[in-house]
BASESE-948718 format. One record per residue: x, y, z of N, C-alpha, C in turn; residue number from 1. Coordinates in nm, 3 decimals. Each point is the difference from the previous one (the first is absolute). Last residue first. Layout:
{{X; Y; Z}; {X; Y; Z}; {X; Y; Z}; NUM}
...
END
This chain:
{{-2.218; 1.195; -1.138}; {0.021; -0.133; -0.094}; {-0.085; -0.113; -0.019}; 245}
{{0.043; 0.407; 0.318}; {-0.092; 0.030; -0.134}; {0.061; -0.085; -0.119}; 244}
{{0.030; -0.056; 0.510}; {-0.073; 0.030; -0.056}; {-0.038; 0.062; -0.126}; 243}
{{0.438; -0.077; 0.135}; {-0.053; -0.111; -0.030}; {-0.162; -0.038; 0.033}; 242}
{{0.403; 0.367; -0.185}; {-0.122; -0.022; 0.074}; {-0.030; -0.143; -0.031}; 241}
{{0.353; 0.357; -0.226}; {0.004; -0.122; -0.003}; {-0.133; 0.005; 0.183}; 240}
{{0.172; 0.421; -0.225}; {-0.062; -0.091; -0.141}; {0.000; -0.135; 0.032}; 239}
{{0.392; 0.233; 0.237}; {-0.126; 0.072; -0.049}; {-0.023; -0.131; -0.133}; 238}
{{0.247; -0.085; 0.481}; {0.011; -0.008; -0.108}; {-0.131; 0.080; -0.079}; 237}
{{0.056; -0.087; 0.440}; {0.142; 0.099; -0.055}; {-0.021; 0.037; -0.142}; 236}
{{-0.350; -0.264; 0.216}; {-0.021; 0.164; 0.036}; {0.137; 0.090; -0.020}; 235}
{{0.040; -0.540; 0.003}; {-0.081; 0.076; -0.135}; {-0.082; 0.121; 0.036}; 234}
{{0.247; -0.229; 0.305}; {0.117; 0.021; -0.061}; {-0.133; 0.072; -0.121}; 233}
{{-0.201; -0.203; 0.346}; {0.033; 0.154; 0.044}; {0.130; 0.033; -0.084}; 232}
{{-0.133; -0.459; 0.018}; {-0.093; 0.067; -0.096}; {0.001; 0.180; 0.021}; 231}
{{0.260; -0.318; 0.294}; {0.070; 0.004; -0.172}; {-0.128; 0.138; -0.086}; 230}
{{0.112; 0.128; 0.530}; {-0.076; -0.121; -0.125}; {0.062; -0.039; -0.083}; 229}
{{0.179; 0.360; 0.237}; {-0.077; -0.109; 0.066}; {-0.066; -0.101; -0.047}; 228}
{{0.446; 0.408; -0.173}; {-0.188; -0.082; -0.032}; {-0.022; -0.095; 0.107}; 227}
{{0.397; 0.406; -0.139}; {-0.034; -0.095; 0.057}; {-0.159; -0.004; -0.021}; 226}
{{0.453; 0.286; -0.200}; {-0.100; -0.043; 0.035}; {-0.078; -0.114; 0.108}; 225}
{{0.481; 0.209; 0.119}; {-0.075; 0.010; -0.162}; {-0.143; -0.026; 0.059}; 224}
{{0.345; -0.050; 0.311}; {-0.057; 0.145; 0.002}; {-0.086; 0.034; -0.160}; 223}
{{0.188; -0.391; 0.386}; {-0.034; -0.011; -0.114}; {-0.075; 0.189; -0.012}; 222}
{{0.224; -0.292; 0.393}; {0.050; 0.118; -0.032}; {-0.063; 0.056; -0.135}; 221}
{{-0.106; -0.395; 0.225}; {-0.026; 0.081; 0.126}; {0.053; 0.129; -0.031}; 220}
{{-0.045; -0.398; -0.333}; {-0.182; 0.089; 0.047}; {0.080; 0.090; 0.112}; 219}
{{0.381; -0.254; -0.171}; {-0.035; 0.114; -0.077}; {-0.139; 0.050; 0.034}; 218}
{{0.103; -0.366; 0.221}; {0.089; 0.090; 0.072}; {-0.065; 0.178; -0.085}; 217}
{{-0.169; -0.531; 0.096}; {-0.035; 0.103; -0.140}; {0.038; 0.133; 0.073}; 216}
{{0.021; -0.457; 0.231}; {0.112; 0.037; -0.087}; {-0.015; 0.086; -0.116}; 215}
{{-0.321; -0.125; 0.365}; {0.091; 0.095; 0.034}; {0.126; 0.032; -0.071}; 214}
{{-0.524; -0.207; -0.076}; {0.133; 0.014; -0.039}; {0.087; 0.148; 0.068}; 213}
{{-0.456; -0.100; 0.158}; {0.063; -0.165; -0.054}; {0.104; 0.010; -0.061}; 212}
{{-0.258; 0.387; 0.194}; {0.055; -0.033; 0.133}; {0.074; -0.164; -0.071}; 211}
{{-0.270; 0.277; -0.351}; {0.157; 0.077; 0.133}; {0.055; -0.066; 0.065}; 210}
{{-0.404; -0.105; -0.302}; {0.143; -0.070; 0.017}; {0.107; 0.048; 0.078}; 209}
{{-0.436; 0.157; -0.028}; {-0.036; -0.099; 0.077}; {0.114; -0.068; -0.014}; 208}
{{-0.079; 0.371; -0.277}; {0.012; 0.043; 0.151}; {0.023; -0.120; 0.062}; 207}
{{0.224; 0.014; -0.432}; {-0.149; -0.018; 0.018}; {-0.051; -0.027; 0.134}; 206}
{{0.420; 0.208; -0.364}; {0.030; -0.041; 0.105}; {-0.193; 0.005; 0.047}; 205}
{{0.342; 0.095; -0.461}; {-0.116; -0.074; 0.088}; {0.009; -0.037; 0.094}; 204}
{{0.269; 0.361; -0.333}; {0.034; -0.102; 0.121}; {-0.138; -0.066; 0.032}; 203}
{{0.252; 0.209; -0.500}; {-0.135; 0.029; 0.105}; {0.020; -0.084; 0.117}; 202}
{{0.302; 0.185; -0.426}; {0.000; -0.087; 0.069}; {-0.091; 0.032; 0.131}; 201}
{{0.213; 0.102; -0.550}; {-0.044; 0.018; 0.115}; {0.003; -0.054; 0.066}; 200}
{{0.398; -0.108; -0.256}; {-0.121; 0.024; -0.043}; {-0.088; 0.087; 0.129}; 199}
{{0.517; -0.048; -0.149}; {-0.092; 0.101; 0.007}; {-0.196; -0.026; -0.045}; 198}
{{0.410; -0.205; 0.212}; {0.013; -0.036; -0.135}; {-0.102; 0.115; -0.093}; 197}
{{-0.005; -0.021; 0.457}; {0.168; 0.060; -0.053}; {-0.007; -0.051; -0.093}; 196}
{{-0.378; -0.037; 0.215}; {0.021; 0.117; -0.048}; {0.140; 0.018; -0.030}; 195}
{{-0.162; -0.443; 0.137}; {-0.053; 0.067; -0.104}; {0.044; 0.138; -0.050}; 194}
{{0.153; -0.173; 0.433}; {0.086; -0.045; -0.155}; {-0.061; 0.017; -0.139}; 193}
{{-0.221; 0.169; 0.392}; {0.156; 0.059; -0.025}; {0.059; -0.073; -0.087}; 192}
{{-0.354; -0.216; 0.140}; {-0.058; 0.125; -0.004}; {0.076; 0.082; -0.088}; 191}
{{0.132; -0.389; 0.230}; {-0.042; -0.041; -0.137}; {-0.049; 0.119; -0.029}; 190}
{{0.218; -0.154; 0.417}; {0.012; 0.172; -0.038}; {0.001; -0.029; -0.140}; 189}
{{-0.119; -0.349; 0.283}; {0.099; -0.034; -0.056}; {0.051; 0.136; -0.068}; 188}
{{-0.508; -0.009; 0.174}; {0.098; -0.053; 0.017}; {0.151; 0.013; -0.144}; 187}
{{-0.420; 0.212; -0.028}; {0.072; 0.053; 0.067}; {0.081; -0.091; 0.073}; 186}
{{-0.421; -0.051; -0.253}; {0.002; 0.019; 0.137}; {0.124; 0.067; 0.055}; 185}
{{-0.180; 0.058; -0.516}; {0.057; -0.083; 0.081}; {0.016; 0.022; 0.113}; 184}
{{-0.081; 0.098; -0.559}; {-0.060; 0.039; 0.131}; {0.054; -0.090; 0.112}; 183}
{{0.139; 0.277; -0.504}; {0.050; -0.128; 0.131}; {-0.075; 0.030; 0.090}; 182}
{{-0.044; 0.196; -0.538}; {-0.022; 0.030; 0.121}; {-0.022; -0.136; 0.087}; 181}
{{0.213; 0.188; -0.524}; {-0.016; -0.103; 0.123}; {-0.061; 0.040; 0.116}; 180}
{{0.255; 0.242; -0.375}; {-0.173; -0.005; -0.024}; {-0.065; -0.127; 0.048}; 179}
{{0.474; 0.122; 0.002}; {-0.100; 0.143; 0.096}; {-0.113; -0.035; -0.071}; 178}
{{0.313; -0.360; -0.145}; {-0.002; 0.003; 0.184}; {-0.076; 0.136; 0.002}; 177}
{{-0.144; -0.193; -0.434}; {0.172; 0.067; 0.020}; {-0.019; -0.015; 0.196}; 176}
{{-0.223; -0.395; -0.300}; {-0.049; 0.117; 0.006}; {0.147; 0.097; 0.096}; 175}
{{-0.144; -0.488; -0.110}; {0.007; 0.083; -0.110}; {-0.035; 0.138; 0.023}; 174}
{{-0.005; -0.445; 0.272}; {-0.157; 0.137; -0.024}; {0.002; 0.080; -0.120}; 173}
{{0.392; -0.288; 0.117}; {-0.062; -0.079; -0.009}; {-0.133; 0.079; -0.070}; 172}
{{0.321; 0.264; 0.159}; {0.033; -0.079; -0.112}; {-0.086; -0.059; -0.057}; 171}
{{-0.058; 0.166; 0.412}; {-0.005; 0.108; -0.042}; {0.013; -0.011; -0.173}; 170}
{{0.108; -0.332; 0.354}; {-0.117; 0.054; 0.010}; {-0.005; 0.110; -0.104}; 169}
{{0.427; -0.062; 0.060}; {-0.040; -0.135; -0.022}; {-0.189; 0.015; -0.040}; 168}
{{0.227; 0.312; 0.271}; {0.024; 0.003; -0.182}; {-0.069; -0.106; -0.045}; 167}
{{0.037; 0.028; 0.466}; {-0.162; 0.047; -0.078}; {0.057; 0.046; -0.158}; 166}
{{0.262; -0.288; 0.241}; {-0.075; -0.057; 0.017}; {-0.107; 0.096; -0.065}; 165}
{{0.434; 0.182; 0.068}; {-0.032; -0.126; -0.178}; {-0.090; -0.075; 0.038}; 164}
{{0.135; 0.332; 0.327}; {-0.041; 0.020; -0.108}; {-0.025; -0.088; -0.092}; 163}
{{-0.013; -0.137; 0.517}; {0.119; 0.004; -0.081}; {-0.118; 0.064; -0.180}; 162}
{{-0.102; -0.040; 0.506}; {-0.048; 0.106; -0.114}; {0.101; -0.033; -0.102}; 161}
{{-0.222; -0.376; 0.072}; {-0.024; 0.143; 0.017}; {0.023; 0.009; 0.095}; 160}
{{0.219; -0.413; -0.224}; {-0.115; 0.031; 0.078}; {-0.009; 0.192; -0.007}; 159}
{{0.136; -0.463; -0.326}; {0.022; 0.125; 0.005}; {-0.102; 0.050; 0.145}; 158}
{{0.038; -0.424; -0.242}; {0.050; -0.001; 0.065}; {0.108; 0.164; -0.015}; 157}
{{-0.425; -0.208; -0.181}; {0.129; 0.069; -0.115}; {0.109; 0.004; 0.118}; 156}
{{-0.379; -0.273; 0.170}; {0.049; -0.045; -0.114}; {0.100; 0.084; -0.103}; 155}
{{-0.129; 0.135; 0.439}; {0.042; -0.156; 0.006}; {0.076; -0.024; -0.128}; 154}
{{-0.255; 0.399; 0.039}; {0.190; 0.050; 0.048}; {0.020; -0.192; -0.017}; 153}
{{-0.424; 0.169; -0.249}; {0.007; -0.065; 0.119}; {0.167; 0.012; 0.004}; 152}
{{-0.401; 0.241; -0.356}; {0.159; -0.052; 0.044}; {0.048; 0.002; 0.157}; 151}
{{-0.440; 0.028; -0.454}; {0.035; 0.011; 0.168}; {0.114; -0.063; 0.018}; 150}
{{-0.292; 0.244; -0.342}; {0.113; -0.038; -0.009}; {0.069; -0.031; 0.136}; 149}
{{-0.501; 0.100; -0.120}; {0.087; -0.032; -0.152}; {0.134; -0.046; 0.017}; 148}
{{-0.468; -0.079; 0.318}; {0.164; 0.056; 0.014}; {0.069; -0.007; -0.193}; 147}
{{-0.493; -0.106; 0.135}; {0.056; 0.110; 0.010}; {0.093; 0.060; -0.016}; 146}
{{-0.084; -0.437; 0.129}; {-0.112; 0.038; -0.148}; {0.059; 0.146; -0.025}; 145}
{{0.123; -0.214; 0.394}; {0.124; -0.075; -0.137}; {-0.083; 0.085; -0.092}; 144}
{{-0.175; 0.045; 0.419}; {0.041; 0.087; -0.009}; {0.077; -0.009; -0.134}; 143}
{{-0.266; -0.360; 0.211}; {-0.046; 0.094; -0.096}; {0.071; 0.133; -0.027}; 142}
{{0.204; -0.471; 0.134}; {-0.032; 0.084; 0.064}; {-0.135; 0.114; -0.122}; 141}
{{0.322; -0.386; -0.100}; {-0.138; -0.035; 0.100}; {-0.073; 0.092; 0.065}; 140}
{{0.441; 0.049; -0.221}; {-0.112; -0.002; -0.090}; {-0.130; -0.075; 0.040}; 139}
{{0.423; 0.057; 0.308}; {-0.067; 0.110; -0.060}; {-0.113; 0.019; -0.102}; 138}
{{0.291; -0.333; 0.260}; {-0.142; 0.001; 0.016}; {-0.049; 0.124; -0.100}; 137}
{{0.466; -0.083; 0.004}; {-0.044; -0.148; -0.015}; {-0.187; -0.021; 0.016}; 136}
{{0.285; 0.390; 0.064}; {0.004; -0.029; -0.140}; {-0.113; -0.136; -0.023}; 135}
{{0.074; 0.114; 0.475}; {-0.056; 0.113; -0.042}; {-0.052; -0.019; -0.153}; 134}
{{0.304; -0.245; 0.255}; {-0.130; -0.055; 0.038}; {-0.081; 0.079; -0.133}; 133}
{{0.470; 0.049; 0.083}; {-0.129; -0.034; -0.106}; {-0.078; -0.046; -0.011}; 132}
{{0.188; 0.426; 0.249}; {0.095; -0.180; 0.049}; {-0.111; -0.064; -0.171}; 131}
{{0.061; 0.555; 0.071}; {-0.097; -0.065; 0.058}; {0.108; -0.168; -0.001}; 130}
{{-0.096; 0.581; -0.162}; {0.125; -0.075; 0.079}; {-0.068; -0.142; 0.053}; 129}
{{-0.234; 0.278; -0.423}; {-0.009; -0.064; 0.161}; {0.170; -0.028; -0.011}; 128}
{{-0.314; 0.320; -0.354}; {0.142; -0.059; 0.041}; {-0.034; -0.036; 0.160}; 127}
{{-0.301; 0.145; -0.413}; {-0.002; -0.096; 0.050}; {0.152; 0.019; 0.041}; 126}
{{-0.361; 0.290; -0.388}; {0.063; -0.125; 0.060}; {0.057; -0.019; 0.131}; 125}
{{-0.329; 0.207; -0.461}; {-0.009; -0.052; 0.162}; {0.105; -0.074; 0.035}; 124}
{{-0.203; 0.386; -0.380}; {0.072; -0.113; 0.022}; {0.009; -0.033; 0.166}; 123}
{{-0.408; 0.347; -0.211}; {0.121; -0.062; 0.070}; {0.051; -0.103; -0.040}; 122}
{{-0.416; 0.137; -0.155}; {0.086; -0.015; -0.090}; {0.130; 0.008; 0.069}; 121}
{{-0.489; 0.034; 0.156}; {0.104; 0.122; -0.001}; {0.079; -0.029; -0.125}; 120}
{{-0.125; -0.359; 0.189}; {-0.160; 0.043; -0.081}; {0.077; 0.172; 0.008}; 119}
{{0.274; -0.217; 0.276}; {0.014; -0.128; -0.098}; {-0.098; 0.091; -0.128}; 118}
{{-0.056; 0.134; 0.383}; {0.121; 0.018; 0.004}; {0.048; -0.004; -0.138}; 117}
{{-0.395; -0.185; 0.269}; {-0.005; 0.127; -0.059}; {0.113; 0.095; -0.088}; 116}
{{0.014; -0.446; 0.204}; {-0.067; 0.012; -0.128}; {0.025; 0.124; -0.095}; 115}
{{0.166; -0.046; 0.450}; {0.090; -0.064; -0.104}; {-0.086; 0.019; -0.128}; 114}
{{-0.200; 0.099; 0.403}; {0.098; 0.095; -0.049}; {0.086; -0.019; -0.120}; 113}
{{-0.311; -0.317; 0.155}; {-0.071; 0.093; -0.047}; {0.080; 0.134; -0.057}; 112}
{{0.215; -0.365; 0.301}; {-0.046; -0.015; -0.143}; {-0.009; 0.086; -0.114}; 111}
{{0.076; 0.053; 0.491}; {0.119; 0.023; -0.088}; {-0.063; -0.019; -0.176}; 110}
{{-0.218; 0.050; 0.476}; {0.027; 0.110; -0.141}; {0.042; -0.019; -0.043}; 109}
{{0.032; -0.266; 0.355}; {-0.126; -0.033; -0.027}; {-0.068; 0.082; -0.101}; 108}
{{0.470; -0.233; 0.023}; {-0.081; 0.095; 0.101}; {-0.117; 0.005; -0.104}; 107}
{{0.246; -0.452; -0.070}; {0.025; 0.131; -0.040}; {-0.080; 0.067; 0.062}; 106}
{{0.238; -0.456; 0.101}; {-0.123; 0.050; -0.039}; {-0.017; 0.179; -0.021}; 105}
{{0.382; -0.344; 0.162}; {-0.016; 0.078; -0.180}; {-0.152; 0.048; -0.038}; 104}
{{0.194; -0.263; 0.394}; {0.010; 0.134; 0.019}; {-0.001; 0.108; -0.145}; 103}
{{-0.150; -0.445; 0.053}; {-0.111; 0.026; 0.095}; {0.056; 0.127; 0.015}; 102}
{{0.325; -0.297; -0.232}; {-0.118; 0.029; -0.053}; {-0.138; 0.095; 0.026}; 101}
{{0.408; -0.148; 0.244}; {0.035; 0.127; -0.113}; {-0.167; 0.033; -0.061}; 100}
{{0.053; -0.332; 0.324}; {-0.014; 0.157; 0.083}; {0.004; 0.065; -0.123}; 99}
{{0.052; -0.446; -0.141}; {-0.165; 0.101; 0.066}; {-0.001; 0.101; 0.036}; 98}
{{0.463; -0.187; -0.088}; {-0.083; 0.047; -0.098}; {-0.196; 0.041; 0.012}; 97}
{{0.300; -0.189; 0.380}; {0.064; 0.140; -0.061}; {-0.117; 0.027; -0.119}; 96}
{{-0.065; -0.407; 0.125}; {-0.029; 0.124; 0.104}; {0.010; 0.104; -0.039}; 95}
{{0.154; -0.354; -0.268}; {-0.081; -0.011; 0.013}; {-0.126; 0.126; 0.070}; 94}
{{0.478; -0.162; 0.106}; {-0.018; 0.114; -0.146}; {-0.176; 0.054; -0.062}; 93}
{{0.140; -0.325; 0.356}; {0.011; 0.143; 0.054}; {0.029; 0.054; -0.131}; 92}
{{-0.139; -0.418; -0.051}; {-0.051; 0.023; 0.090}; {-0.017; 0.218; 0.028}; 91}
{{0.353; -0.305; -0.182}; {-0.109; 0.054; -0.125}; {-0.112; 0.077; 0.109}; 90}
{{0.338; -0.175; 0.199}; {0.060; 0.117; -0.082}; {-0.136; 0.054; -0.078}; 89}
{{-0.012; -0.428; 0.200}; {0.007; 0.131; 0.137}; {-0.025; 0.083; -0.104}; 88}
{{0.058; -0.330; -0.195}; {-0.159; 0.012; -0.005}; {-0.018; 0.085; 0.090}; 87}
{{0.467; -0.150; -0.115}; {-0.048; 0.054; -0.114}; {-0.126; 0.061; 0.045}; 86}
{{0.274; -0.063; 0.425}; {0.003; -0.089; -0.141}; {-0.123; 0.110; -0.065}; 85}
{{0.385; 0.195; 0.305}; {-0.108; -0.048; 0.037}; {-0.034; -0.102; -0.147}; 84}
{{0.429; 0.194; 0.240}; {-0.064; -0.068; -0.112}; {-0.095; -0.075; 0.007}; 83}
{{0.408; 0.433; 0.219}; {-0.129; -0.113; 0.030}; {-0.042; -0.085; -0.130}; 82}
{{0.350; 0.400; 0.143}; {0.033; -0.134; 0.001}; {-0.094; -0.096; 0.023}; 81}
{{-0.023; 0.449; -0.082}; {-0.011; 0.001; 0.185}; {0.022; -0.174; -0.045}; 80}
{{0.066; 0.242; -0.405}; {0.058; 0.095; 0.065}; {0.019; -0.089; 0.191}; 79}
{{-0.240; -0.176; -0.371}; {0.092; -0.042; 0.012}; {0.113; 0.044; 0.094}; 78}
{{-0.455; 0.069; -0.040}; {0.016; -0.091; 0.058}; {0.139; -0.056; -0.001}; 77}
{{-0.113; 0.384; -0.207}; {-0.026; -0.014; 0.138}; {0.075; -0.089; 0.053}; 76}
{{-0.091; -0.012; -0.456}; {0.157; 0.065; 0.071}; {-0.005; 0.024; 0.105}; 75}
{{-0.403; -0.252; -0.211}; {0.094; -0.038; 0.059}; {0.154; 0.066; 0.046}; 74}
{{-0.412; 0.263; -0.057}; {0.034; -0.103; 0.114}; {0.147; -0.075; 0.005}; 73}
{{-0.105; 0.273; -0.435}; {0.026; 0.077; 0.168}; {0.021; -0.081; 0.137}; 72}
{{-0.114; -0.231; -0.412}; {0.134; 0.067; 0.023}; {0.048; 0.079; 0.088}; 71}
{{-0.455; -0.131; -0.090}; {0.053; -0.098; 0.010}; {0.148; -0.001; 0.038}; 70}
{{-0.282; 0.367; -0.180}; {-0.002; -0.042; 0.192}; {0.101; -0.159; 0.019}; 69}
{{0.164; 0.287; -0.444}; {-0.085; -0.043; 0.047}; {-0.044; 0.006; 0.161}; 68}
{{0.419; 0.108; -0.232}; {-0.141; 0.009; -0.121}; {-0.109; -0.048; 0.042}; 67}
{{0.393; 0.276; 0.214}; {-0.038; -0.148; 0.051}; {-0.144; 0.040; -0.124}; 66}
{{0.242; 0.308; -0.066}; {0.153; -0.081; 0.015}; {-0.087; -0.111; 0.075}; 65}
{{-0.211; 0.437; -0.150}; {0.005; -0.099; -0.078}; {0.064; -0.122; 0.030}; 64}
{{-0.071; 0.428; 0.224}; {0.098; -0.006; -0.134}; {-0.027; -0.101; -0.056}; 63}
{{-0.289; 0.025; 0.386}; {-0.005; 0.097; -0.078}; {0.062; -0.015; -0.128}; 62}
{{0.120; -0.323; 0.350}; {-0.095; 0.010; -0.083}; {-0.035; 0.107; -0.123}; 61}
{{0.357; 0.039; 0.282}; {0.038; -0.120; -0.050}; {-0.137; -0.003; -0.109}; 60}
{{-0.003; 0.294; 0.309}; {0.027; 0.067; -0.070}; {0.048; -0.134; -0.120}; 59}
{{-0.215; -0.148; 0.447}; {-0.033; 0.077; -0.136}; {0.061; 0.037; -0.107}; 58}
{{0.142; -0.243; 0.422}; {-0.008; -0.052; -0.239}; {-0.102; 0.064; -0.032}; 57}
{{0.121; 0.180; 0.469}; {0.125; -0.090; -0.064}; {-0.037; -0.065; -0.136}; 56}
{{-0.371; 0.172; 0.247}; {0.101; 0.136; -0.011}; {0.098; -0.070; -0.095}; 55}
{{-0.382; -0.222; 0.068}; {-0.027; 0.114; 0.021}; {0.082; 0.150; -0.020}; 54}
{{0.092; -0.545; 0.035}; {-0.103; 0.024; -0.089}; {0.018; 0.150; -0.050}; 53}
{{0.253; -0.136; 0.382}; {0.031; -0.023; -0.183}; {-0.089; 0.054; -0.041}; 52}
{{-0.165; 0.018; 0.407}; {0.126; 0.125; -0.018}; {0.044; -0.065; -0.125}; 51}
{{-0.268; -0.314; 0.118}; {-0.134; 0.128; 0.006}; {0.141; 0.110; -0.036}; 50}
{{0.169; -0.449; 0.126}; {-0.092; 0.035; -0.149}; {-0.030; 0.117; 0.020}; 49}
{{0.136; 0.006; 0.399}; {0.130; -0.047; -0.102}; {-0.035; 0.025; -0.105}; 48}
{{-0.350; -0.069; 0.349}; {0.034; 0.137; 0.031}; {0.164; 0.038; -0.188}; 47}
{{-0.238; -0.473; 0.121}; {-0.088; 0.155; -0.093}; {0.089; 0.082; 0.004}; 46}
{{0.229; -0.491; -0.107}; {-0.003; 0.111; 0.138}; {-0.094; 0.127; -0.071}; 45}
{{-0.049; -0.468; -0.240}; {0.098; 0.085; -0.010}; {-0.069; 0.168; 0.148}; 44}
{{-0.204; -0.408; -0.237}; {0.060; -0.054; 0.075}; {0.114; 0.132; 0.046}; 43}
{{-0.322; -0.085; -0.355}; {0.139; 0.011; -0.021}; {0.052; -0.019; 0.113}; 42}
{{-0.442; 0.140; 0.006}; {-0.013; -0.102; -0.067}; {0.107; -0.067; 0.007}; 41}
{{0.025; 0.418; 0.254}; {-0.101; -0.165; 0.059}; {0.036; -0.078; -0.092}; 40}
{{0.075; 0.413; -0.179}; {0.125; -0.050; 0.092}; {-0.067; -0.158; 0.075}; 39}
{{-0.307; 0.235; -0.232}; {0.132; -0.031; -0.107}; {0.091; -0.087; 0.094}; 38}
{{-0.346; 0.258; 0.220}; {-0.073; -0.175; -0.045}; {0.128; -0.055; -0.103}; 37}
{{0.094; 0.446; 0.164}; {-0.003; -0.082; 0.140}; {-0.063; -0.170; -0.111}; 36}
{{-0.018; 0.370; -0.258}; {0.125; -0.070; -0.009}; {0.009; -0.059; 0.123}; 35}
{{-0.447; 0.147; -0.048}; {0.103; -0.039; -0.121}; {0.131; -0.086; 0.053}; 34}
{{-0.189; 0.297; 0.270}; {-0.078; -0.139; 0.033}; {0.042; -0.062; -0.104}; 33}
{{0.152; 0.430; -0.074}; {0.106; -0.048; 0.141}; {-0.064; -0.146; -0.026}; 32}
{{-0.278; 0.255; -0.297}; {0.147; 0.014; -0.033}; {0.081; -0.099; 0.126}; 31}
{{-0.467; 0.160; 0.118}; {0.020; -0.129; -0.113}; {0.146; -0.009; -0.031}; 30}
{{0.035; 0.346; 0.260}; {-0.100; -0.093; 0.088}; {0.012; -0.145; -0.082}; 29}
{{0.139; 0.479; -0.171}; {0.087; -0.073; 0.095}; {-0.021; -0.134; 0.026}; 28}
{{-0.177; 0.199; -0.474}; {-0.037; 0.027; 0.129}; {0.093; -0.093; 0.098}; 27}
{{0.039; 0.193; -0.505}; {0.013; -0.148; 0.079}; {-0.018; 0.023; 0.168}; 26}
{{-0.136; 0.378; -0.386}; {0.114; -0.065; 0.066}; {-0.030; -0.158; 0.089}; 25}
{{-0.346; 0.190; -0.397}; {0.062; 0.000; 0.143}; {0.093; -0.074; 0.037}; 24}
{{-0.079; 0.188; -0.573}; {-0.097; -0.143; 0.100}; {0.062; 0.102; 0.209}; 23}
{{0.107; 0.222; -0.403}; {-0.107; -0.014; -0.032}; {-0.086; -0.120; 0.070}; 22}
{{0.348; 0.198; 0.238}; {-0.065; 0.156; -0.132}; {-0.096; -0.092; -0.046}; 21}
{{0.273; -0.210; 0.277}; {-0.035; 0.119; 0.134}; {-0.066; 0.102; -0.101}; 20}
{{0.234; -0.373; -0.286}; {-0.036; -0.064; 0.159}; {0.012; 0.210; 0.082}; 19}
{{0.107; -0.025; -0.455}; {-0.132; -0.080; 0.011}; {-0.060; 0.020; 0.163}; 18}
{{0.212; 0.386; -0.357}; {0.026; -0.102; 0.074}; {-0.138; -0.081; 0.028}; 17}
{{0.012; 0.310; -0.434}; {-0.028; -0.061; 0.132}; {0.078; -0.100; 0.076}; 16}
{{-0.074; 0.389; -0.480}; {0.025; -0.118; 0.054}; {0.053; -0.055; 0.192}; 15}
{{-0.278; 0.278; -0.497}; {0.047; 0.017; 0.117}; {0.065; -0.138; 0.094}; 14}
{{0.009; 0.276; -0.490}; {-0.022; -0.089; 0.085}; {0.000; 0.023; 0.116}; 13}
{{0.024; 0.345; -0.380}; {-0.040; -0.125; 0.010}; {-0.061; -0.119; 0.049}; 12}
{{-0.079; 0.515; 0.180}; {0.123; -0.106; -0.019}; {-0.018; -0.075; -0.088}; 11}
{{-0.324; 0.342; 0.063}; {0.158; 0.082; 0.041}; {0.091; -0.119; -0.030}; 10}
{{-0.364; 0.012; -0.366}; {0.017; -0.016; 0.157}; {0.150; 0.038; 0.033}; 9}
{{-0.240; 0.023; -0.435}; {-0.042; 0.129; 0.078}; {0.029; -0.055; 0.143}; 8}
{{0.080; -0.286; -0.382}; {0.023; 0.129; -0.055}; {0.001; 0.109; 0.130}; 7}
{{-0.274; -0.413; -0.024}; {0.149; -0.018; 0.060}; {0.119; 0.124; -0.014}; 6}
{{-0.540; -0.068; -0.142}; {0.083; 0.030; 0.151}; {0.135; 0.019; 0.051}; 5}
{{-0.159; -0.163; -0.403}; {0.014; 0.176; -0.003}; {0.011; 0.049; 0.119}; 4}
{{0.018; -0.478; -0.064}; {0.096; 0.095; -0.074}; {0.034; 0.107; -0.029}; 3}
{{-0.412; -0.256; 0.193}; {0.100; -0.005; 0.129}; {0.150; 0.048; -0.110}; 2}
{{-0.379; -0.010; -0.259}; {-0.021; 0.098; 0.106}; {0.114; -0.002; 0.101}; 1}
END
């Protein structure tokens, strides 16, 4: 049945950012108390840590170039000339990785959407810009059940919008870039890099996140589709309900 379905949908696949589409942005509040308890452990100046972290090794992270939390710190630490011992470090890696964990919980539609998705005969996949916390927890998560092809910028050390990240995706799913549909908050103008490879591309933006990411530039000009929900993505789609599954 889900083969004769597949015949009659607008896309193959559909595939998803993570952080602000299928789980919540990293809220200011927990996020800052985070790395304020990082910098404590390590011994290392907040206001200093908190600007590396945040701005200065991200992009370090993202690409892949610190393989770890463990690595991130210590280039810190090497950067502000400090050396805390082994049980500091762990300590604050330690941290870091709870927050990851506690921020991978998935919205409160995402599942059910996923099923439904899934029971359609959709392919499902997956591109995060993310550090590897992300890789390193991901199959703890219930969202792993679902994902057919999830690709983290850490580990192909490709970030969006660079094109060969949703080729890459698109490879993996087995499927041509116009029978893809990208959903995503609209950071990093990922929206736009979908459509220049030419897949579709939907924006999520969920009333109560407006005021938590100000780096989702593409929500303030976005003129395609758009959805509030995840589960408000399956009224695009014909023939898919998650009352009548």
């Amino acid at each position: 049945m889900v083969g004769q379905a597949r015949t009659n949908l607008p896309y193959d696949a559909i595939i998803f950012d993570l952080f602000g589409t299928l789980v919540d942005d990293l809220l200011t509040e927990p996020f800052t108390q985070t790395l304020e308890e990082m910098a404590s452990f390590i011994g290392a100046p907040r206001d200093i840590f908190l600007q590396m972290w945040m701005h200065d090794t991200w992009p370090l992270r993202a690409a892949g170039h610190l393989p770890d939390v463990e690595a991130n710190i210590l280039y810190i630490c090497t950067e502000l000339g400090i050396t805390p011992k082994p049980e500091q470090i762990q300590r604050a890696v330690h941290r870091r990785l709870e927050l990851t964990r506690q921020s991978l919980k998935p919205r409160h539609d995402a599942l059910e959407t996923l099923e439904a998705l899934r029971t359609a005969g959709y392919k499902l996949g997956l591109i995060s810009d993310c550090s590897s916390e992300v890789p390193l927890l991901w199959r703890t998560t219930p969202l792993a059940a679902y994902i057919d092809a999830p690709i983290f910028s850490c580990s192909v050390k490709l970030k969006k919008p660079d094109p060969r990240i949703y080729h890459l995706a698109c490879e993996r799913l087995e499927i041509a870039p116009e029978r893809g549909l990208f959903i995503a908050n609209g950071e990093s103008n990922e929206l736009a890099g979908a459509q220049a490879i030419g897949m579709e591309a939907m924006l999520i933006r969920v009333p109560y996140a407006e005021e938590h990411n100000p780096r989702c530039h593409e929500a303030r000009t976005w003129r395609g589709a758009r959805i509030e929900s995840i589960k408000g993505l399956l009224a695009h789609l014909d023939g898919v309900r998650v009352e009548e599954l």
